[in-house]
PyMOL Python script that loads the backbone (N, CA, C, O; Angstrom):
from pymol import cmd

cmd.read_pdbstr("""\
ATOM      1  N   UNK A   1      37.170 -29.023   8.126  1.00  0.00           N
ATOM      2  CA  UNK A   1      35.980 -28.217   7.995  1.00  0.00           C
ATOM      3  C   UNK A   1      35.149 -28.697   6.820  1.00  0.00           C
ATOM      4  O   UNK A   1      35.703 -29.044   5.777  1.00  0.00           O
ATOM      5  N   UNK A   2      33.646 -28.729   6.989  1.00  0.00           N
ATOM      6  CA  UNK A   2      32.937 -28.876   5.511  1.00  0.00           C
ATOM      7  C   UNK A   2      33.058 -28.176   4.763  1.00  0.00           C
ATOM      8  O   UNK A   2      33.339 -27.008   5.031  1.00  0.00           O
ATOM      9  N   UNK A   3      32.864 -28.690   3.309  1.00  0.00           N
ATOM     10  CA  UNK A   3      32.489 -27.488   2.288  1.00  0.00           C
ATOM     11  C   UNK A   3      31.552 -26.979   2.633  1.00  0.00           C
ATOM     12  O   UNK A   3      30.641 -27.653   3.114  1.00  0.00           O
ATOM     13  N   UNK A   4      31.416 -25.120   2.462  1.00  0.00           N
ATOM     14  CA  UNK A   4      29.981 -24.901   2.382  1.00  0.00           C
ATOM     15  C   UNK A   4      29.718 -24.355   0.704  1.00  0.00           C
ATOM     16  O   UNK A   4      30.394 -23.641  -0.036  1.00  0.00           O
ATOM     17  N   UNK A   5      28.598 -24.959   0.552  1.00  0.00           N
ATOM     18  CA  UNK A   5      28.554 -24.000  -0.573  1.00  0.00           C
ATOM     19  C   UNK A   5      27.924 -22.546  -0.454  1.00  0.00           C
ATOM     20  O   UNK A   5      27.433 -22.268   0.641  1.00  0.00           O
ATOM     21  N   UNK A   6      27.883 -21.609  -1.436  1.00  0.00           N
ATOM     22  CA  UNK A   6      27.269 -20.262  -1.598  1.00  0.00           C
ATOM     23  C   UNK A   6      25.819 -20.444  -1.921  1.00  0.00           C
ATOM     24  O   UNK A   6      25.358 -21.352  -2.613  1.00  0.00           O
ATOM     25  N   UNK A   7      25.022 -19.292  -1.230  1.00  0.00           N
ATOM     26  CA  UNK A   7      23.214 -19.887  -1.644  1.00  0.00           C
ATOM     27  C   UNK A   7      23.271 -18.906  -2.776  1.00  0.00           C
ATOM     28  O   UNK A   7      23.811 -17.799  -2.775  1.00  0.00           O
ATOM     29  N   UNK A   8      22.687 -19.442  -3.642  1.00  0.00           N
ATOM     30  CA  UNK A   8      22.601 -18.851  -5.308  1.00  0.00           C
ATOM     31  C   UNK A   8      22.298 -17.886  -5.118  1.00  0.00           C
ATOM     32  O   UNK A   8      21.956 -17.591  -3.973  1.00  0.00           O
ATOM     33  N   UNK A   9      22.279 -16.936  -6.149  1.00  0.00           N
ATOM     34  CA  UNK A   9      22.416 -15.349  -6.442  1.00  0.00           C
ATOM     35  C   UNK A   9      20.672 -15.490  -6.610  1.00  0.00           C
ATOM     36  O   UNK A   9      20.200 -16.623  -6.706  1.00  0.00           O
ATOM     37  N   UNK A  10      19.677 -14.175  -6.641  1.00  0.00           N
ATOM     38  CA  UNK A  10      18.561 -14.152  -6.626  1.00  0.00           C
ATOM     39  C   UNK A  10      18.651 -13.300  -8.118  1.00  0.00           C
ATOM     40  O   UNK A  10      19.175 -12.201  -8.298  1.00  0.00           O
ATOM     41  N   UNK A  11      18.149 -13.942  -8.856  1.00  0.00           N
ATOM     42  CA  UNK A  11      17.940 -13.804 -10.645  1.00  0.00           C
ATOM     43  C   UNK A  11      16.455 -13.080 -10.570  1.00  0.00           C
ATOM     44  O   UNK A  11      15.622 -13.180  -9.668  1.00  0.00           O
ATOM     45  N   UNK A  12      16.380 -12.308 -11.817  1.00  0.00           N
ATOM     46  CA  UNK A  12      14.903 -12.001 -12.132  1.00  0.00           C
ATOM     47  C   UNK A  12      14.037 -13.414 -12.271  1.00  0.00           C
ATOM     48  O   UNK A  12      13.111 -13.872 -11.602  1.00  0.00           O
ATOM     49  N   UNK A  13      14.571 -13.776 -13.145  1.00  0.00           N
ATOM     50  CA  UNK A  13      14.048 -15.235 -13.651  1.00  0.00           C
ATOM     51  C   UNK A  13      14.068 -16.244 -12.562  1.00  0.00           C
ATOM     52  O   UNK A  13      13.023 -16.858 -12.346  1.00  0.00           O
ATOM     53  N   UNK A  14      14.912 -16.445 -11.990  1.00  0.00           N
ATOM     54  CA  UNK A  14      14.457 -17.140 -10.124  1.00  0.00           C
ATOM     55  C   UNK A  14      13.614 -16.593  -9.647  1.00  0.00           C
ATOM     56  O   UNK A  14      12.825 -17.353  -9.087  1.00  0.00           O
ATOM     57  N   UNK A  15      13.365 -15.525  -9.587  1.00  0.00           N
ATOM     58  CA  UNK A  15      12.442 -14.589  -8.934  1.00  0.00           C
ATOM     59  C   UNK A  15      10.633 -14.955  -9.241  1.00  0.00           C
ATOM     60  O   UNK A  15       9.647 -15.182  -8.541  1.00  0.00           O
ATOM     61  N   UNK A  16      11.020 -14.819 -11.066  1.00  0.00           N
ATOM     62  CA  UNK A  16       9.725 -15.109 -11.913  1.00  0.00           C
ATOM     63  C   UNK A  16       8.910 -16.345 -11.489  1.00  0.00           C
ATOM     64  O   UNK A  16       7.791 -16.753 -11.178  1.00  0.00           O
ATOM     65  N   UNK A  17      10.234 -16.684 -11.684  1.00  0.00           N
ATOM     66  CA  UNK A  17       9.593 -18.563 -12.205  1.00  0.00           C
ATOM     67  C   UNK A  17       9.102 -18.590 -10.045  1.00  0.00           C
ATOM     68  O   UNK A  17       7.957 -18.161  -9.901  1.00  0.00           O
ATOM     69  N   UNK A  18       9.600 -18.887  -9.020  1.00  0.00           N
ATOM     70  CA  UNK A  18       9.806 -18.551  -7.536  1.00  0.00           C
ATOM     71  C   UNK A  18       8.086 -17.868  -7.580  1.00  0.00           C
ATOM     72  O   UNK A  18       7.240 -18.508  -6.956  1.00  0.00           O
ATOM     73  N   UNK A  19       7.705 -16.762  -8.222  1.00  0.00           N
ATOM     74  CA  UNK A  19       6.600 -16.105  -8.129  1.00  0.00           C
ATOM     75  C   UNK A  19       5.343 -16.998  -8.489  1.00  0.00           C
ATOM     76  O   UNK A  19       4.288 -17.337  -7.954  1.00  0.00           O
ATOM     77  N   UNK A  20       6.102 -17.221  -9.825  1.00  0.00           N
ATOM     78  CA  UNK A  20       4.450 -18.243 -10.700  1.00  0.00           C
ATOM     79  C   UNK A  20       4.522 -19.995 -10.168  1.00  0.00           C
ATOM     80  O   UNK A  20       3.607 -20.785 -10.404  1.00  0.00           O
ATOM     81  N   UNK A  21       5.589 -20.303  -9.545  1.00  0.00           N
ATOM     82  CA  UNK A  21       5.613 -21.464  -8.626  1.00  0.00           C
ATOM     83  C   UNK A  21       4.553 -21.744  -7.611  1.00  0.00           C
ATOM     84  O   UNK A  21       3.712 -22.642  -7.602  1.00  0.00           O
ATOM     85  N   UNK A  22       4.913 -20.182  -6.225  1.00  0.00           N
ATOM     86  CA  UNK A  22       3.896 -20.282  -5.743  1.00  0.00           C
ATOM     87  C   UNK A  22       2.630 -19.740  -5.642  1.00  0.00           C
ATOM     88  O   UNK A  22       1.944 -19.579  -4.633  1.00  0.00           O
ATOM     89  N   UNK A  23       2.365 -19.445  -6.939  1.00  0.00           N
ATOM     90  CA  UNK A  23       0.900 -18.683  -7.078  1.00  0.00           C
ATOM     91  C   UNK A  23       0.345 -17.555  -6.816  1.00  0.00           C
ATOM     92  O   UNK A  23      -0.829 -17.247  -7.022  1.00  0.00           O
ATOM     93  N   UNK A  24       1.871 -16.395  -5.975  1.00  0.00           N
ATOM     94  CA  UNK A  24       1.486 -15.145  -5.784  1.00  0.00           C
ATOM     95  C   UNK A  24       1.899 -14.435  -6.938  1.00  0.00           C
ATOM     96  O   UNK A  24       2.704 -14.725  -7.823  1.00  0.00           O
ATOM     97  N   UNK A  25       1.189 -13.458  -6.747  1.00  0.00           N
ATOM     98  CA  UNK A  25       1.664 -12.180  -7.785  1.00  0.00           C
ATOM     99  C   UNK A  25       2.521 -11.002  -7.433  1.00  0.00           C
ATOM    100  O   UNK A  25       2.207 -10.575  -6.322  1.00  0.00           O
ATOM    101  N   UNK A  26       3.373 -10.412  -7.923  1.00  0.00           N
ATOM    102  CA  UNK A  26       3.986  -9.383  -6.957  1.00  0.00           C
ATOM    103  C   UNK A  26       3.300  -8.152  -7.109  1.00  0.00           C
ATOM    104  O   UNK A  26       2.512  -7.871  -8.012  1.00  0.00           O
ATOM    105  N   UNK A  27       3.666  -7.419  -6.136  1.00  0.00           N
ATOM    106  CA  UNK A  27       2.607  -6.115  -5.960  1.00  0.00           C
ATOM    107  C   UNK A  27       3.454  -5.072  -6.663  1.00  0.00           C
ATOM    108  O   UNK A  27       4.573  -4.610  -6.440  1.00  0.00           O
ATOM    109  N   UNK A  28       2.094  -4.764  -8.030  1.00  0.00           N
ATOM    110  CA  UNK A  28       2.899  -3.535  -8.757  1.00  0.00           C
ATOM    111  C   UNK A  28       1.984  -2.344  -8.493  1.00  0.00           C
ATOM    112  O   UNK A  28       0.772  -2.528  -8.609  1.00  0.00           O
ATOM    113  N   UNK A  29       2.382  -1.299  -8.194  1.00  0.00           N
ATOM    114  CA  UNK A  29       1.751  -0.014  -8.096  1.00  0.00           C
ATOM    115  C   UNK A  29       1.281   0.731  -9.315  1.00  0.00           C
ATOM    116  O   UNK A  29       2.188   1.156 -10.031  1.00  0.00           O
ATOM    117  N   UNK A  30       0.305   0.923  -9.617  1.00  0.00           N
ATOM    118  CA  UNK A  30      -0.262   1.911 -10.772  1.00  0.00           C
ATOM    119  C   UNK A  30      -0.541   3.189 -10.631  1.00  0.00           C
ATOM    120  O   UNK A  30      -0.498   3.789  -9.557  1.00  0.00           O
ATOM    121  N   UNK A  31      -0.906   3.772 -11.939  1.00  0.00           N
ATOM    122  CA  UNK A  31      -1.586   5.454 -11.138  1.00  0.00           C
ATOM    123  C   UNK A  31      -2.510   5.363 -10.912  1.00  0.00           C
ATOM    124  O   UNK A  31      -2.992   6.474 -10.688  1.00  0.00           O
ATOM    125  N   UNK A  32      -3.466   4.285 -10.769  1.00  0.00           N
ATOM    126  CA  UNK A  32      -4.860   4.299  -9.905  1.00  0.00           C
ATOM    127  C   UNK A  32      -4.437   4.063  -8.568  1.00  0.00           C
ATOM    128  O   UNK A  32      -5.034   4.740  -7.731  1.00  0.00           O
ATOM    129  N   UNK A  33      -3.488   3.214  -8.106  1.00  0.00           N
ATOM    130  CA  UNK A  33      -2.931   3.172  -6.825  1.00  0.00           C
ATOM    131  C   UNK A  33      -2.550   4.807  -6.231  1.00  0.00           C
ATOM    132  O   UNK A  33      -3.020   5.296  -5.204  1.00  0.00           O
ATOM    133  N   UNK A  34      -1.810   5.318  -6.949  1.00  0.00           N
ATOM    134  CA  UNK A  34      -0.932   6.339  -6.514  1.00  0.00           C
ATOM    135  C   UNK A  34      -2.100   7.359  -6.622  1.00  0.00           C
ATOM    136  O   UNK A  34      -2.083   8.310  -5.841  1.00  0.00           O
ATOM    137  N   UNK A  35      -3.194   7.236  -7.594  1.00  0.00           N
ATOM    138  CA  UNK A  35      -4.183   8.198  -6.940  1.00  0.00           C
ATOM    139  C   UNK A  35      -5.238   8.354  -5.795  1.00  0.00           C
ATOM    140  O   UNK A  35      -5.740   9.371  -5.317  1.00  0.00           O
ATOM    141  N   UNK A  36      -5.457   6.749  -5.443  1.00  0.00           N
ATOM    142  CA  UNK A  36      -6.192   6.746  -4.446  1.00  0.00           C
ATOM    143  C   UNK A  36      -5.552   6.778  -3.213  1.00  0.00           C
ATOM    144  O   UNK A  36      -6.214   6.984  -2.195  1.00  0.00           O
ATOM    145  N   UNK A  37      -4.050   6.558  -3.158  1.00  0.00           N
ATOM    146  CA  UNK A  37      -2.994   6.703  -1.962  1.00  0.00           C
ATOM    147  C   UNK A  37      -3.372   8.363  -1.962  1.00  0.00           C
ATOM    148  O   UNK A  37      -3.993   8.713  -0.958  1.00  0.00           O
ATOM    149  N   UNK A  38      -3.152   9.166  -2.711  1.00  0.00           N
ATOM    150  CA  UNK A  38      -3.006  10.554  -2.400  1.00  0.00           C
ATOM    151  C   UNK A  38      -4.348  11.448  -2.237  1.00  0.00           C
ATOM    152  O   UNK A  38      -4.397  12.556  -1.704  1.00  0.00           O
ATOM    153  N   UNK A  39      -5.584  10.626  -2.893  1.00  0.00           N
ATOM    154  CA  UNK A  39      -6.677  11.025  -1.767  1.00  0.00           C
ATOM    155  C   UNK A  39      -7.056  10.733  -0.754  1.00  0.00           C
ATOM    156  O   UNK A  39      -7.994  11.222  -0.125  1.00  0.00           O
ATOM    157  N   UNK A  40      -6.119   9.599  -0.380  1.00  0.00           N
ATOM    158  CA  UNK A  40      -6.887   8.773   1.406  1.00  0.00           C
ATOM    159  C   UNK A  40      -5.636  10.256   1.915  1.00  0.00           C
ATOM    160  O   UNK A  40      -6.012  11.235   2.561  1.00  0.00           O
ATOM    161  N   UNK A  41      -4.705  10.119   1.598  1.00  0.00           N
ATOM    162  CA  UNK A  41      -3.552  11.056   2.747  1.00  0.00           C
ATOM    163  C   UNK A  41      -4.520  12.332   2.494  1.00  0.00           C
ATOM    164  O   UNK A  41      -5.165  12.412   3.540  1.00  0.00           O
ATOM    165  N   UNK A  42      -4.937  13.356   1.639  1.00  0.00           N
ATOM    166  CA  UNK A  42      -4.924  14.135   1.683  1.00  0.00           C
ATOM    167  C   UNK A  42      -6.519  14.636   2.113  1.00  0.00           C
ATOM    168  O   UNK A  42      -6.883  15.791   2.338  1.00  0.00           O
ATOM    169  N   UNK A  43      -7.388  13.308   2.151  1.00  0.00           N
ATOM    170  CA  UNK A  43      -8.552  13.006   2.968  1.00  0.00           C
ATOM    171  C   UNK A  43      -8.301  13.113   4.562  1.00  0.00           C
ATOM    172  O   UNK A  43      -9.066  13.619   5.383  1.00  0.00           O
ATOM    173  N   UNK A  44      -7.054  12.519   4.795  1.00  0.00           N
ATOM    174  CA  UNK A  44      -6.806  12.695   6.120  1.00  0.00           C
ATOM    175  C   UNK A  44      -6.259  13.755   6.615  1.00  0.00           C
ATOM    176  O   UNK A  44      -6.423  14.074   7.792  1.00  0.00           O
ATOM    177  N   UNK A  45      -5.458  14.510   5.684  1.00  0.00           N
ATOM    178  CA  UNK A  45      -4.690  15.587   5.942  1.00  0.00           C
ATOM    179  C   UNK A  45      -5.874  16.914   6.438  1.00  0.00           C
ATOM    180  O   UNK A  45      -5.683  17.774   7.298  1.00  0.00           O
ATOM    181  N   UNK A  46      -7.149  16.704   5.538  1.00  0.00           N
ATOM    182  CA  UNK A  46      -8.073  17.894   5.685  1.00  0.00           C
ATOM    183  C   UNK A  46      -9.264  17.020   6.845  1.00  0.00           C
ATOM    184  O   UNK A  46     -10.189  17.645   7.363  1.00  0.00           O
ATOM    185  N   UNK A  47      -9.088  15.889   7.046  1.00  0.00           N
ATOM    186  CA  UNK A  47     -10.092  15.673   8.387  1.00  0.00           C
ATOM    187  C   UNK A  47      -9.727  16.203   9.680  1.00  0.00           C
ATOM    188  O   UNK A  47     -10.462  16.693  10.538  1.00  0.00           O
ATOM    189  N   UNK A  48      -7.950  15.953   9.687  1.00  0.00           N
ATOM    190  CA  UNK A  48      -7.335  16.225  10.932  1.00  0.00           C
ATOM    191  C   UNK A  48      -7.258  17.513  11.115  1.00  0.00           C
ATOM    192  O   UNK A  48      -7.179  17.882  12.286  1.00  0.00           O
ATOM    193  N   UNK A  49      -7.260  18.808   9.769  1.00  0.00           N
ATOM    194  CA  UNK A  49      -7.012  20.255  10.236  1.00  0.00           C
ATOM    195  C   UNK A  49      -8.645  20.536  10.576  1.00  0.00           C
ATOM    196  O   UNK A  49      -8.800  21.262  11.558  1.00  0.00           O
ATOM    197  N   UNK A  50      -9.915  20.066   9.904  1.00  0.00           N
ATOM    198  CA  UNK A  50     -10.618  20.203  10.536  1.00  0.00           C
ATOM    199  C   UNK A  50     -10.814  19.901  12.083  1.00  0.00           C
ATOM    200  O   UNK A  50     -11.290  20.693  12.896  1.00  0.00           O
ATOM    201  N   UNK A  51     -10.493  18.987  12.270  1.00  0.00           N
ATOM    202  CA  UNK A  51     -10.714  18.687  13.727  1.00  0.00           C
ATOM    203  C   UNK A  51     -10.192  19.133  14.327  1.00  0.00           C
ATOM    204  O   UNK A  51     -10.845  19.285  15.359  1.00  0.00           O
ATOM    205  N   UNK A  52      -9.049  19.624  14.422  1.00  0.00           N
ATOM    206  CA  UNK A  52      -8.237  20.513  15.298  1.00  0.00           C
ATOM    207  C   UNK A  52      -9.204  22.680  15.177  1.00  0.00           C
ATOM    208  O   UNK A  52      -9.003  23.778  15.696  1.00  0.00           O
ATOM    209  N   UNK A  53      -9.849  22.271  14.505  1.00  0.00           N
ATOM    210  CA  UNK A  53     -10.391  23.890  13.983  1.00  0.00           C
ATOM    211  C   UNK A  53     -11.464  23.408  15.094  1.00  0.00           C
ATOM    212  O   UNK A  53     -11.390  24.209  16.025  1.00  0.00           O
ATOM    213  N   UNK A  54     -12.291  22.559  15.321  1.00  0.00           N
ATOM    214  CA  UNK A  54     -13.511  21.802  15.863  1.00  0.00           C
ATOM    215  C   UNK A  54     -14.234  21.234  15.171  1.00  0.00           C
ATOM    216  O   UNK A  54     -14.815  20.347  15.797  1.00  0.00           O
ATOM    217  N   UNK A  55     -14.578  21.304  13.906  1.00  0.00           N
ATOM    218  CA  UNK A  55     -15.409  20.144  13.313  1.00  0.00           C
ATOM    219  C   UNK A  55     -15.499  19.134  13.643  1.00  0.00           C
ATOM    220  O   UNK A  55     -14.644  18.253  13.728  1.00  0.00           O
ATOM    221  N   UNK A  56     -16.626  19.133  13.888  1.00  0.00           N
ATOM    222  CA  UNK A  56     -17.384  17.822  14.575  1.00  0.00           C
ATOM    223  C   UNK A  56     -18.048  16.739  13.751  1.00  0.00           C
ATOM    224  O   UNK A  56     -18.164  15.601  14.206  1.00  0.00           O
ATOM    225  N   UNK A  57     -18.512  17.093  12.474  1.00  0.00           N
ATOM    226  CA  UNK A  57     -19.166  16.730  11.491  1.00  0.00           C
ATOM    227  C   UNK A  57     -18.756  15.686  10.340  1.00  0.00           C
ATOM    228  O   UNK A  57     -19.029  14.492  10.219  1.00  0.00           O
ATOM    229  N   UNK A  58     -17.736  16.870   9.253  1.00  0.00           N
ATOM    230  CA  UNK A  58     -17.122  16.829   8.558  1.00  0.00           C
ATOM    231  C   UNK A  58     -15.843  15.816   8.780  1.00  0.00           C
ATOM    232  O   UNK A  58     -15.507  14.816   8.146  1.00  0.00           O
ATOM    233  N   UNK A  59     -15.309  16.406   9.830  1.00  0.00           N
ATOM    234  CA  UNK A  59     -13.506  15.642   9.887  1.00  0.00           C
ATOM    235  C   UNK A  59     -13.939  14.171  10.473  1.00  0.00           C
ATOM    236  O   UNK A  59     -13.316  13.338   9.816  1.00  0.00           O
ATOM    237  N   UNK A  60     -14.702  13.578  11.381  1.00  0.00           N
ATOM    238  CA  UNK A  60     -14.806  12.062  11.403  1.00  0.00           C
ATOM    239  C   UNK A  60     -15.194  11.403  10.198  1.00  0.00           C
ATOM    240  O   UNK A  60     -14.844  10.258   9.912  1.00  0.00           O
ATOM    241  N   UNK A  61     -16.288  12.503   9.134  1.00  0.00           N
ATOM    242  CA  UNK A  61     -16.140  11.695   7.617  1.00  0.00           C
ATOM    243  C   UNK A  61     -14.959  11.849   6.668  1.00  0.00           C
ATOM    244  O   UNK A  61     -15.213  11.511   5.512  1.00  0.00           O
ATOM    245  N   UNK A  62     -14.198  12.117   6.813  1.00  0.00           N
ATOM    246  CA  UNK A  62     -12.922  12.126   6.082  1.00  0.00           C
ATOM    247  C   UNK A  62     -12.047  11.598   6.843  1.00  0.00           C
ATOM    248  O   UNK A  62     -10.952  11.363   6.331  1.00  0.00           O
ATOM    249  N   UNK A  63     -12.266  11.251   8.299  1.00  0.00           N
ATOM    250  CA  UNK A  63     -11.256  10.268   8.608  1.00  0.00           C
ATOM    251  C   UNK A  63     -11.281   9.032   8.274  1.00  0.00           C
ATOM    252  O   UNK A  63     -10.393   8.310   7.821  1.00  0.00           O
ATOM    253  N   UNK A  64     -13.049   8.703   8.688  1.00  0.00           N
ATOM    254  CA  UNK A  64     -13.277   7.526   8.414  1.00  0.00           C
ATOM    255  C   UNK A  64     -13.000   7.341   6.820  1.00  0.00           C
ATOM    256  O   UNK A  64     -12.412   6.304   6.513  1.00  0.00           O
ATOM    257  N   UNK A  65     -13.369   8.256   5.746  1.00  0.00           N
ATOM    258  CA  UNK A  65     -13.536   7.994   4.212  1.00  0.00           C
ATOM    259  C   UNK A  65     -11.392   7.517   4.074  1.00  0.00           C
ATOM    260  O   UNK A  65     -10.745   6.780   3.330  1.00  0.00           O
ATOM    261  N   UNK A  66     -11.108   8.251   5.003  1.00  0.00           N
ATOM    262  CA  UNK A  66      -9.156   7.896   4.089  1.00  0.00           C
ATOM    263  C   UNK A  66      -8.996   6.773   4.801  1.00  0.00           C
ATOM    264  O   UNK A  66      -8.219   5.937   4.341  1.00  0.00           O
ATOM    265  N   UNK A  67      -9.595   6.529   5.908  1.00  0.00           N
ATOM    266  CA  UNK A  67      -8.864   5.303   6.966  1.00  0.00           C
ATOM    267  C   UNK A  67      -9.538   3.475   6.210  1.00  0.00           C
ATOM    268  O   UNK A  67      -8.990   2.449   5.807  1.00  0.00           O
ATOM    269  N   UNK A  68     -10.832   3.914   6.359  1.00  0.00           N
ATOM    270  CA  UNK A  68     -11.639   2.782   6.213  1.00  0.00           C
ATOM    271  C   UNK A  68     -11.744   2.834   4.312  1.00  0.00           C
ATOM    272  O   UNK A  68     -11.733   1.684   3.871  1.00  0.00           O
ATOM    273  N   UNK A  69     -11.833   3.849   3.264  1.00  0.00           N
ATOM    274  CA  UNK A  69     -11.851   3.295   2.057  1.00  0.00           C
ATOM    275  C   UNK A  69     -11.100   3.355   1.714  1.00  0.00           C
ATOM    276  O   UNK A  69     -10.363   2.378   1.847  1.00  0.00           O
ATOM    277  N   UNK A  70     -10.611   4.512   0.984  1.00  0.00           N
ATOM    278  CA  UNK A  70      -9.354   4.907   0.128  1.00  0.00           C
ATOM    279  C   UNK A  70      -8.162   4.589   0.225  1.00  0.00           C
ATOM    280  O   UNK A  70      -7.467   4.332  -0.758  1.00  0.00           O
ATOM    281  N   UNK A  71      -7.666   4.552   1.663  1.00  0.00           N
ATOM    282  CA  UNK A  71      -6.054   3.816   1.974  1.00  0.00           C
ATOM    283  C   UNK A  71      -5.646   2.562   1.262  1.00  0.00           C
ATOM    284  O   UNK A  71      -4.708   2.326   0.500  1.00  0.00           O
ATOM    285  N   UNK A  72      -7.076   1.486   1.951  1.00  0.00           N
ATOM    286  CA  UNK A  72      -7.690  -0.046   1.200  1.00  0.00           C
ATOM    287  C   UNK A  72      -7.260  -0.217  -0.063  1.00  0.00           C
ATOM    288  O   UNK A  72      -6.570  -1.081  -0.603  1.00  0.00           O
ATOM    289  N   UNK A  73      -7.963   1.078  -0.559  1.00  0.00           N
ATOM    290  CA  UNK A  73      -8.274   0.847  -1.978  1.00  0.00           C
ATOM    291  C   UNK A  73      -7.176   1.096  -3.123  1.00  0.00           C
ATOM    292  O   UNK A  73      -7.147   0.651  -4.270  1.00  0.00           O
ATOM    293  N   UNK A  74      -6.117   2.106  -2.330  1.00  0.00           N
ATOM    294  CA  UNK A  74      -4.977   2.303  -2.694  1.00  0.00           C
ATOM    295  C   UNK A  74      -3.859   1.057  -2.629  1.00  0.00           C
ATOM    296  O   UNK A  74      -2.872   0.940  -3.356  1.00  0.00           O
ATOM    297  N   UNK A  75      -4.275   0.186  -1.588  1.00  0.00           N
ATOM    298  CA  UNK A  75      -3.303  -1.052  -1.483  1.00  0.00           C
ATOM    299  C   UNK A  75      -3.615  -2.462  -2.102  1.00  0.00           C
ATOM    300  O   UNK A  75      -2.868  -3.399  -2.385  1.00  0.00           O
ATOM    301  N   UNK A  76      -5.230  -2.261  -2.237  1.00  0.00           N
ATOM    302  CA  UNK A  76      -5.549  -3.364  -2.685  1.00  0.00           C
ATOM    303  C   UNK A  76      -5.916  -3.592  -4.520  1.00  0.00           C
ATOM    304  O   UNK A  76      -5.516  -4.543  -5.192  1.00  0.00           O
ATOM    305  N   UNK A  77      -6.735  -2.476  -5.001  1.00  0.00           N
ATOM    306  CA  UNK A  77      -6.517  -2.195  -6.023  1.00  0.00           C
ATOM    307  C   UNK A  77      -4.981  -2.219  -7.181  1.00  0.00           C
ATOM    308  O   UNK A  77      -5.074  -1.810  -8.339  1.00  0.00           O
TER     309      UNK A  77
END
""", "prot")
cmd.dss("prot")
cmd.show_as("cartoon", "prot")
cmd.util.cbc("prot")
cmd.orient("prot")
């Protein structure tokens, strides 16, 4: 049978150096993240009880405002 060897253990510092190698950054979450995550949900949370009430108006702009900005802005920010 061949030797096999073991594939190395995954280190912070493998990780680091692995990160700034290939030029990505890793995705850290902030409280600007975590605040604009919890106004897109809770943008959506009050478009959808409108719409179920009938708003016709209101709840497609708060769907569209959590779907199309804030979600974004929560992931990309």
């Amino acid at each position: 049978m061949a030797n096999r060897q073991r594939p190395a253990r995954a280190t912070r510092e493998g990780a680091q150096a692995h990160t700034a190698a290939s030029g990505r950054e890793s995705l850290q979450f902030s409280k600007v993240n975590l605040a604009f995550g919890a106004a897109g949900f809770a943008s959506l949370v009050l478009g959808y009880w409108l719409l179920s009430g009938g708003s016709i108006t209101a709840a497609p702009l708060l769907l569209v405002l959590g779907y199309v900005v804030l979600l974004p802005l929560a992931l990309i920010l």
